[in-house]
C-alpha positions, 0 to 999 in steps of 0.5 A: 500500500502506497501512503502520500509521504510528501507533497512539495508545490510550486514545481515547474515541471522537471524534477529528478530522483536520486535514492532519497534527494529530489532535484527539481525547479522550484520558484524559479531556482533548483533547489534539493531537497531530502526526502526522509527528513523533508528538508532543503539541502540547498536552493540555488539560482541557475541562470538562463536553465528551466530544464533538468537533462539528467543526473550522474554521481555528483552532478546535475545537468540542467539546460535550456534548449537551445541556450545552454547547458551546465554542470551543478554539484550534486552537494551544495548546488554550485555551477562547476562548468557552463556551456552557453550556446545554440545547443539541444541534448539528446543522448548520452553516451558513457562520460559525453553528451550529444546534441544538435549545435547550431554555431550559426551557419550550420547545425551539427551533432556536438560530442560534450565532455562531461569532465571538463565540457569541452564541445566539439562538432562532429557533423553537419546535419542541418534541418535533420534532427537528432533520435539517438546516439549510440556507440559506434553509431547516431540515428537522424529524422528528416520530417520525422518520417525517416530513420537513417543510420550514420558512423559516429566515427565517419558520419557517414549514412549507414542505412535509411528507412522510410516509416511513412508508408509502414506507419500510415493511418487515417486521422479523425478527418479521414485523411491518410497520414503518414506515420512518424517517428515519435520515439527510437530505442536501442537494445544491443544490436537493435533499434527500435522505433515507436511510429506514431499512430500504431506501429512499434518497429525493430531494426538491426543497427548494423544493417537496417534490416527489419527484425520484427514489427507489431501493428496495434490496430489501426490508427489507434495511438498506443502508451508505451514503456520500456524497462528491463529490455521489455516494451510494456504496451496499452492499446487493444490490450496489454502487451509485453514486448522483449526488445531484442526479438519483438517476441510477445511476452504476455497479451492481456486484456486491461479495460476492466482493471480500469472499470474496476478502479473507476479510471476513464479509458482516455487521456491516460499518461505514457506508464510507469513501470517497475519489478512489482507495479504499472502505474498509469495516471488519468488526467480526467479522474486526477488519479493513477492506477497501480497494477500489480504486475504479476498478478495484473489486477488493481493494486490500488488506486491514488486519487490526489488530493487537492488537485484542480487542473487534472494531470497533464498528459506529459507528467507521467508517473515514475517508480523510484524505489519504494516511491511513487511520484506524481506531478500535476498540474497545479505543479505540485508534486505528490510523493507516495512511499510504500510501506512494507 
């Protein structure tokens, strides 16, 4: 059973957890605040940032698309380093960040160190937008309804493929639409796309040859997680995925779990998944959903309490630990601990 341990307001959207510290933009400034006591490790003024891009073992990374990136200690809250720039980042790869940089002539994929923030750009890319760097390799969109394939090394193309005819649906106006890449995944020798309305694709990195495809009726926009190497699918029903091989794991109905919890069958956020739980918030019931995994039935359901705005689509849940953790969108964050 999961109980509200903390409720923190006045967040603005980006928070990240870390075993019992929290780091979120709060008021306008970053502030660190630890959970088991509830109290504020610092609060510190991160010019020109209104996003936090991740964190590693000392340090916090918040940014500012397309304006700057900088480096905080994890400890008090001092800026270590700051790179101001025309810079996106995207992906990170052992100690570097890539990113799409725009030196004003041209935009490029910059490899960022992470220890001394030197920026070095690799490769023009222009009006193609960056998916993912992996590796040996970095994958491209153009319009969004290409993957292409390229050499971190070289830059150059590897393999393309066009998701436009394979994910084309017909939209509520009874258009046909072509469908487009709204997420990309890797798994070992696999990159995995999710092609928006209702495709999830597998490629090998290497080759661009498609290992598996799995099709979730027609048009319908699907949620999608993955953890653990396992896609975890809501659509017609409730599907788990192995990454690698597109191998269905488990297909199961769901929409009674949500009749059962009294939780609408739309505008439902993207889940949360851990060992023991799925978590899937409604933004019209102001409530989340936890399913225990390996029973699939209702856990339980958490109504927040004091909300007024709903849950905006884009804040889904998150399992961290034995924490679950919510934001609204009055911008308050609810935090539930589950007791053993």
């Amino acid at each position: 059973m999961f109980t509200k341990c903390l409720q923190i307001s006045s967040v603005s959207g980006d928070y990240l957890q870390d075993n019992d510290d929290l780091y979120c933009w709060r008021n306008g400034a970053v502030t660190s605040i630890q959970l088991n006591t509830e109290e504020t490790n610092w609060i510190g003024k991160i010019d020109n940032t209104q996003q936090l891009f991740f964190s590693d073992k000392s340090s916090i990374y918040p940014y500012r698309q397309y304006h700057c990136i900088k480096k905080v200690s994890k400890n008090d809250g001092v800026l270590c380093f700051a790179l101001e720039a025309d810079i996106f980042p995207v992906s990170i790869v052992d100690d570097k960040i890539y990113a799409e940089y725009d030196n004003g002539e041209h935009v490029y994929i910059s490899e960022l160190n992470l220890l001394d923030f030197s920026n070095k750009a690799l490769f023009v890319i222009n009006q193609k937008r960056l998916l993912l760097s992996i590796n040996c390799f970095f994958f491209l969109t153009t319009g969004r309804n290409t993957i292409e394939c390229h050499s971190l090394a070289t830059g150059a193309e590897l393999w393309k493929v066009d998701v436009g005819e394979l994910g084309q649906y017909e939209d509520m106006k009874g258009q046909m639409v072509k469908g487009e890449v709204s997420a990309v995944f890797a798994l070992g020798d696999t990159v995995v796309a999710k092609v928006k309305a209702s495709v999830l694709v597998g490629y090998s990195v290497e080759s661009g040859e498609q290992r598996w495809l799995h099709r979730f009726g027609s048009g319908n926009v699907y949620l999608l997680a993955f953890y653990e190497g396992v896609f975890h699918v809501f659509a017609d029903l409730y599907y788990e995925i192995d990454g690698a091989s597109g191998q269905i794991l488990s297909k199961k109905p769901y929409r009674e779990l949500l009749v059962e919890a009294n939780v609408k069958d739309y505008w439902l956020t993207t889940p949360a998944v851990s060992d023991k739980y799925i978590a899937i918030s409604s933004h019209y019931d102001t409530a989340i959903l936890l399913i225990n995994r390996s029973a699939f039935t209702v856990e339980q359901r958490i109504a927040l309490e004091g909300c007024k705005s709903g849950i905006p689509l884009s804040n889904a849940p998150r399992l961290y630990g034995n924490r679950l953790y919510q934001l609204d969108g009055d911008g308050t964050l609810h935090i539930f601990e589950e007791k053993e």
